[in-house]
Each structure stands twice: as C-alpha cells, then as structure tokens.
C-alpha positions in Angstrom: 98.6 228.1 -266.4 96.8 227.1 -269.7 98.6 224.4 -271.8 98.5 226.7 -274.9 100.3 229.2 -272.9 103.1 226.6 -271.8 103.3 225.5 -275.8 104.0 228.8 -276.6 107.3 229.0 -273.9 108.1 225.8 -275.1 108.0 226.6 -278.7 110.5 229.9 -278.2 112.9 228.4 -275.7 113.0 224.9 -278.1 113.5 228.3 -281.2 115.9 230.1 -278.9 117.8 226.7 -278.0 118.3 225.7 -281.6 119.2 228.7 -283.1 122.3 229.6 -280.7 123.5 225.8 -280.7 123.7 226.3 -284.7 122.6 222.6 -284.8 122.4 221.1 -288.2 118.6 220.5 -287.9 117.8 224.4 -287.1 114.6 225.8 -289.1 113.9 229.7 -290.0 111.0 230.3 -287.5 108.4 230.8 -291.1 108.1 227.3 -291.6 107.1 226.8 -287.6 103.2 226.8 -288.4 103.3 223.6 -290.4 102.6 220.8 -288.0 101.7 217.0 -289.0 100.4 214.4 -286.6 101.7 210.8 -286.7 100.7 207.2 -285.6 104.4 206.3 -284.1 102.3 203.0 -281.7 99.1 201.7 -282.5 97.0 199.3 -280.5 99.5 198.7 -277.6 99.0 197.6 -274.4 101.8 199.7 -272.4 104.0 203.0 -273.3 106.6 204.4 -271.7 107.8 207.8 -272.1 111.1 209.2 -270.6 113.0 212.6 -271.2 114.4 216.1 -269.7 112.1 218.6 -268.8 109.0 217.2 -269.6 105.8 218.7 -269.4 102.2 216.9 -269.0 98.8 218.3 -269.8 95.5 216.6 -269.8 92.5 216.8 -272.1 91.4 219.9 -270.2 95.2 221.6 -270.5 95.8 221.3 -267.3 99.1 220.3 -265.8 99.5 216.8 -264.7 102.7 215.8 -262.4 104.5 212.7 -263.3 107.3 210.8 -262.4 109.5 210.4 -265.6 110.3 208.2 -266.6 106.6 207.3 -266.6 104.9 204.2 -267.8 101.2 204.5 -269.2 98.3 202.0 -269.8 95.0 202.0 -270.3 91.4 201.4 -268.4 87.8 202.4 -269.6 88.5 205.0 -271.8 91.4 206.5 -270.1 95.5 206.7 -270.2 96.4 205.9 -266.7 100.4 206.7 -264.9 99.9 206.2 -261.4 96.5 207.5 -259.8 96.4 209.8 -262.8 93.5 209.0 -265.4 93.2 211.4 -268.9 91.4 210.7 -271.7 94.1 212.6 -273.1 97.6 213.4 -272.5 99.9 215.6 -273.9 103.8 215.3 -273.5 106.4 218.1 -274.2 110.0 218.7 -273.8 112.5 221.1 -273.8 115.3 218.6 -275.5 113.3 215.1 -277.4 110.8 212.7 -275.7 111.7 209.5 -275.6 108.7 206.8 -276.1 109.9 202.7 -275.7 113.7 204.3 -276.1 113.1 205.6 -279.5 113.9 209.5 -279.6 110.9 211.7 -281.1 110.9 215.8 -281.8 107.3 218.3 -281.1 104.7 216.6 -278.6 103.6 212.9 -278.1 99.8 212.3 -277.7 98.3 209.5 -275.9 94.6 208.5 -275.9 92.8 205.1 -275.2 91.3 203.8 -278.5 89.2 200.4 -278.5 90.7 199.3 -275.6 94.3 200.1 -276.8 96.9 203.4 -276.7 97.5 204.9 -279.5 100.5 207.1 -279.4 100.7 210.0 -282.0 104.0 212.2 -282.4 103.3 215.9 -283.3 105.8 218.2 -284.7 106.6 220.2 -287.7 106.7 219.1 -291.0 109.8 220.3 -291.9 111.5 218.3 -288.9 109.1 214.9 -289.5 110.7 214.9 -292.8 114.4 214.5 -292.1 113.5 211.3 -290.2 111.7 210.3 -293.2 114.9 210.4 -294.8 116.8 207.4 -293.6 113.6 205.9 -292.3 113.0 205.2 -296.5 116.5 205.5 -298.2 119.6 206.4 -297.3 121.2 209.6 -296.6 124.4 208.0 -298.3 122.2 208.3 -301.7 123.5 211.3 -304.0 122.1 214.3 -302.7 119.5 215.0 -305.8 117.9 211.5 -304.7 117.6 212.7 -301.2 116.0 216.1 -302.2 114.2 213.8 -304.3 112.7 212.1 -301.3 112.0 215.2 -299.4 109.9 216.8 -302.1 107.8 213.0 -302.4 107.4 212.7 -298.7 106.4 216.5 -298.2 104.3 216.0 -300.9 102.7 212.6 -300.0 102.2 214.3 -296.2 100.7 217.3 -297.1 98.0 215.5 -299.1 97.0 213.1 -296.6 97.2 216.1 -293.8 94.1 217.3 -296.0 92.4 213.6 -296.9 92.5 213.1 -293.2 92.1 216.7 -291.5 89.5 215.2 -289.1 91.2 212.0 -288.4 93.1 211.5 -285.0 96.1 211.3 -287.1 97.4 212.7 -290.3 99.8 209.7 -291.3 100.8 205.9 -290.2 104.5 205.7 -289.2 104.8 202.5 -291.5 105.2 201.5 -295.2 101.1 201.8 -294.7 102.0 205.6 -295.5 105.6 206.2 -295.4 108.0 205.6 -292.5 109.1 207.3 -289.6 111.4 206.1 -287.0 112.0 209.2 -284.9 114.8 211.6 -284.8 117.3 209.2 -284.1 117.6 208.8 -288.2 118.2 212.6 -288.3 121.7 213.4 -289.9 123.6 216.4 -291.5 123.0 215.1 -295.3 119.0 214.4 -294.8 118.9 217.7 -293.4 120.5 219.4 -295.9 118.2 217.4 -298.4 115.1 218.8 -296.4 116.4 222.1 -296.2 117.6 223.1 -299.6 113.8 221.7 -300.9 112.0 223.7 -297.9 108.3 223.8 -298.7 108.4 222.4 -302.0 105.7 220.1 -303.5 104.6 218.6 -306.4 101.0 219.6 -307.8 98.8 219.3 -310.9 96.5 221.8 -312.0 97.0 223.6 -309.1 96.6 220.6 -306.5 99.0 219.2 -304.5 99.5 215.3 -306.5 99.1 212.1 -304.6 102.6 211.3 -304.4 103.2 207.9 -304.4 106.7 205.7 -304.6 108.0 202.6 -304.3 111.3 200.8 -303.6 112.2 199.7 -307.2 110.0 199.1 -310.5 112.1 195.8 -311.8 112.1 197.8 -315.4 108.9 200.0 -315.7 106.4 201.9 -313.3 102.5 201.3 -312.6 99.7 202.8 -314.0 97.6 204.1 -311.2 94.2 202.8 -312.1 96.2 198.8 -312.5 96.5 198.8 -308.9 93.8 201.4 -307.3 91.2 201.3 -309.8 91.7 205.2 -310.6 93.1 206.6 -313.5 95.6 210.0 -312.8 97.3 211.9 -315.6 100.4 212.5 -313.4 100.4 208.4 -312.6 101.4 206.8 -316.0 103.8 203.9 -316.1 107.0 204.9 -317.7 110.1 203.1 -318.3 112.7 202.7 -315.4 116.0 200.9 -316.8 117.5 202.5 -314.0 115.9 200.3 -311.0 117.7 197.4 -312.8 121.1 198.4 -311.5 119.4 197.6 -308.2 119.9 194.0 -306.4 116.3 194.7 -305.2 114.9 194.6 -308.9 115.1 190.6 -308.9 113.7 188.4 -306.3 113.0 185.0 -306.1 110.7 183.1 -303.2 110.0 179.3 -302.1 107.2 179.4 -300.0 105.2 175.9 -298.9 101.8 175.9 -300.1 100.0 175.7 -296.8 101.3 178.6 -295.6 99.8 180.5 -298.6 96.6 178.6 -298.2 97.0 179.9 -294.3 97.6 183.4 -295.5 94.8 183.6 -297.8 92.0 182.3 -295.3 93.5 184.7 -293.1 92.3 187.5 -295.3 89.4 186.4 -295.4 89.2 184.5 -299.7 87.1 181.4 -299.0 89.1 178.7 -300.9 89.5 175.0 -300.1 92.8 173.4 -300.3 95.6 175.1 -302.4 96.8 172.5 -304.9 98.4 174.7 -307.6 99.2 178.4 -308.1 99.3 179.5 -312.0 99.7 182.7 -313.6 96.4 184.4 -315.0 96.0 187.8 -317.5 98.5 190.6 -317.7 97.3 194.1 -317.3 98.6 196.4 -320.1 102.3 197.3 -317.8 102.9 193.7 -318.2 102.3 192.6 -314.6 100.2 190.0 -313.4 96.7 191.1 -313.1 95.0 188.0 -312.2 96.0 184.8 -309.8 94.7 181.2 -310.9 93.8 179.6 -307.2 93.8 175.8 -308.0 91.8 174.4 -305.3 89.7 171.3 -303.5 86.6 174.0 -304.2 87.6 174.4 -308.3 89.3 177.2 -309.6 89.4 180.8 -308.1 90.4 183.9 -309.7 91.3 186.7 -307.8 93.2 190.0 -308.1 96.9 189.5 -308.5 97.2 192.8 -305.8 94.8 191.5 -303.9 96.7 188.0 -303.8 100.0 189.9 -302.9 98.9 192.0 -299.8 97.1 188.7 -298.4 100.5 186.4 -298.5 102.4 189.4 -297.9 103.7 192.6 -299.6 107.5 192.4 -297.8 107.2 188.2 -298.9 105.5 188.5 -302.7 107.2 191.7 -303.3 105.3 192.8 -306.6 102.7 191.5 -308.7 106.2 191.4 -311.5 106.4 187.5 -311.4 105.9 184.0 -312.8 105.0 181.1 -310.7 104.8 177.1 -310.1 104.0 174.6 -308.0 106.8 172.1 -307.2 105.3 169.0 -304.9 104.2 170.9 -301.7 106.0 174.4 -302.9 105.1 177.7 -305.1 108.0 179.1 -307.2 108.1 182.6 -307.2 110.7 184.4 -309.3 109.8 188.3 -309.6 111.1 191.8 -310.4 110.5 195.1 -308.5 109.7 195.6 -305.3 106.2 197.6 -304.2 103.3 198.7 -306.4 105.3 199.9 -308.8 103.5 203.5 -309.0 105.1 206.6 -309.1 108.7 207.5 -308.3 110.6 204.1 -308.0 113.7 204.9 -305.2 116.4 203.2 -307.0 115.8 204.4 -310.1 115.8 207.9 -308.7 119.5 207.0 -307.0 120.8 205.9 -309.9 119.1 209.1 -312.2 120.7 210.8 -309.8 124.6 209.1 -310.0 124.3 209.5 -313.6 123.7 213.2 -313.6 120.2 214.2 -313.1 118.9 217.0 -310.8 116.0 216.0 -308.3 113.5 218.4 -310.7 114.6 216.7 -313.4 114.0 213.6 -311.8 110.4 214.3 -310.0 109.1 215.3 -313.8 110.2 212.3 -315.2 108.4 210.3 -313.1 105.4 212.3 -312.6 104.8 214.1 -316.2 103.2 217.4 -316.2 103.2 218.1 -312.4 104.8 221.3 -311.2 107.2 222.1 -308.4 105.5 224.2 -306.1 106.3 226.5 -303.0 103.5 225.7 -300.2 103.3 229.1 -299.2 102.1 229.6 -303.0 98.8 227.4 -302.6 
C-alpha cells in the first residue's frame, strides 16, 4: 500500500478518534490542510522513537517493519534501526510518537544530515501552536495574553513557512525561532487560546508581518533596523511601562573576564586579552549600540548585539545595560530581556490584567497591522 494512502487512514481515524473523545484539543476538520514542519533534534548522534500503533515508511513510501520501541542512528547517508537503512523515514501513529520520551502530535521525519540525524515533527499548525503556548509563557497568563501569543506564534510560523518553503524544515524548536516542547505542554486554557484565535494573523499591506517578540522590554521596545539593520513600519519602538511590573525587567550579572574573552574568541572577534569592558554609543531607543573591547591588541569596537549573542543571549540578556570592570570581573547591571522588538510578553500579561483585549494589545505593539483570517490571503 502507498504511504499516502496509509496518511490518509491515519488522518480520518486520528479525525474520527478525536472528535468522539470530545478531547479539549479537537479541531474542525477545515483547518486540517495547514501543516508546519519543525526541527524538534538537530545534529544528534542517536534517536529513539516509541509509541502505539506506529507506522514506518521509507523515502520510497514503502512500509518498513520495526520493533518499537526502536532506536535509530546514522551511517553514510542513511537512518539505520536494525538491518533497515532509509535515507528517509517517516513515523506515524494512531495516538502520539514519542521521540527521547518527549510526546509529539502529526509525523516525525528522520534523515541523516552531515553526518548527524535530524529529527523534524510534522503536524498541523493549529495543534503546533498549543504547545507553543507553555513552551513560551504560561497558560496561567490572562486569557487575552495567551490569545495574544497564539496570533504572534501563528503569525511568526506562517511567515517563516513561506521564507523557508524549500528548506527541510519550516521552523527551529528553540528561542532560535520560537519554542516547542511537544504536546506534553498541551492544556485546556492554551487550547482555548488557540482555538478562539483559529487562523488569525497579523499582516501589513496585505502581507502576513514578521512577527517578532521577546520576553520583556525593561521600559520600551526596539526599533527593528537597531538590531537587524532593516527598517519596518509595523517594528517601531514604543513605550512598555508595563514589562516593568515584571522581575525579569532588571538583571544584574558578574561574570570573570576570561570567560568573556573565551566567549568572544569563540565567535570568532580576534582580540588579545580582555583588560576592560566600557560602554560605547547609544542607538536612538537608548540601548547600547556599541561595546568598547579594552584589549592587549588596543581598543576594539564592536556591535553591542553582536557582543551579546557571542557571551550569550540567556547570560547578557539585552543590549539595556551599563558595565565595569572590577579586578578580574565585568559588572553587568541591565533591563529587559531579548531584542527588545516587537510584542514584549510581560507587557502583554500585564495589558492584559489591567483590562486590554489581545487586538487591542497586538495593535499597540505592532501599529498599523491588521488582524487577518488566513483563509482571506
């Protein structure tokens, strides 16, 4: 039998199953035609994939017969299980697939990339985006936050389903895009959140936005062309008081010298020793737009983004900060946390507590976009 023809069974009996459970994560069959593809394990050595009635095809669709639960490696090009060898595989299920115990909805694809697996979840949008939810915020949030974060993430998904239509993958599973632990964050409040925003996306001129966020502004958003170079009408810095009510809008960091001298050779900026950190020019948002390296070499200016994603973008959590050097340590104290450009999360939780609707929200933070229905575009 053809694979496509066993995706189709699978499809109506996972429909049928669903719909007479009445689980809280059931879809109207409409929105069953948008699918998204997602890096869930890149570069590993070793996967293993567990679950009831599972179903494996190879590049060719044909079926493959496995043990489950099976474990899978890679030699020359190919995904090996036992004496079977694919360049592709293909895993469905009747219920979820498990892959290294963590529970995933749709299909799991694994191919042999550079020497490496690559592991890629497929499933419907609609269903990717309730474990989005928790996988970002927090399904305790007030529930116009949480549609909030459903319209961003559809929003952010759909435009890089399009940037990347010819990739092997649509999005990263990580803060690289936006994050996605599996089903196993799926609950009764993100689902409502998804459900209650179905197909809805922002877009600007008739084009769905690039809809980027970030944890928490520390007191005012980004301008777009500040930390890509690009300038986008719908990507202006505004003011965010609200992030401040936030304990994530402050941050302070002691970090030794030599590890940030590590960190920075490690990306590849060619300096001598790091004696001294100091603050260079501010861009016109008020963050740091240059970093004063004081080293063995002389002075080297460099980008203050640039200088945050090489020490670290979870360690120097925004470009927001003033820094010295005491003895052998930098000083870091800082507000927000991310790049600071579009919708900042906290300040949308607290919009939200104090009253605002999640359209109310989404235009505050990106002016003159429109909320739009995908089946309109």
């Amino acid at each position: 039998m053809k694979y496509t023809h066993l995706l189709l069974f699978i499809i109506c009996f996972l429909l049928t199953a669903s719909i007479s459970s009445g689980t809280a994560f059931a879809f109207e069959p409409s929105l069953y035609g948008e699918k998204i593809r997602v890096a869930i394990l890149k570069g590993v050595e070793n996967v293993t994939v567990d679950g009831a009635g599972l179903l494996a095809t190879n590049d060719s669709e044909q079926a493959v017969a496995l043990e489950f639960p099976a474990n899978f490696t890679n030699s020359r090009g190919k995904v090996i299980c036992g004496n079977s060898a694919s360049r592709v595989l293909r895993i469905a299920a009747f219920d979820l697939l498990k892959v290294n115990g963590k529970s995933y909805r749709g299909i799991i694809e694994l191919s042999a990339q550079s020497g490496k697996l690559l592991v890629v979840n497929e499933l419907l949008l609609e269903e990717y985006l309730i474990g989005v939810i928790n996988s970002e915020i927090s399904s305790t949030w007030p529930m116009e936050a949480i549609k909030t974060q459903a319209v961003i993430a559809r929003t952010y998904a759909v435009a890089k389903k399009k940037e990347r239509a010819r990739a092997l993958y649509h999005l990263e599973s990580t803060t690289m895009d936006q994050a996605y632990f599996g089903s196993d964050q799926e609950d009764n409040r993100a689902s409502r959140g998804v459900n209650e925003t179905e197909g809805e996306v922002l877009t600007y001129d008739g084009k769905v936005i690039q809809a980027f966020y970030h944890a928490n502004s520390g007191g005012r958003t980004e301008s777009s062309e500040n930390v890509w170079g690009l300038a986008l009408p719908y990507l202006r810095g505004v003011e965010c008081q609200y992030g401040l009510t936030s304990s994530t809008s402050s941050w302070e960091l002691n970090i030794p010298l030599s590890r940030v001298e590590s960190a920075l050779r490690t990306a590849g900026q060619k300096i001598g020793d790091l004696f001294d950190i100091k603050e260079g020019t501010l861009n016109n948002r008020g963050r740091l737009k240059t970093i004063i390296l004081v080293t063995s070499r002389g002075n080297v200016t460099m980008p203050a983004t640039k200088f945050r994603m090489a020490v670290g973008s979870t360690v120097v959590k925004s470009t927001n900060f003033n820094v010295h050097v005491e003895g052998q340590t930098a000083i870091f104290n800082g507000m927000g946390y991310g790049h600071g450009v579009g919708l900042c999360q906290y300040g949308s939780k607290q919009r939200a507590l104090d009253g605002f609707n999640y359209k109310e929200i989404l235009s505050y933070y990106y002016p003159g976009t429109r909320l739009t229905k995908l089946s309109e575009l």
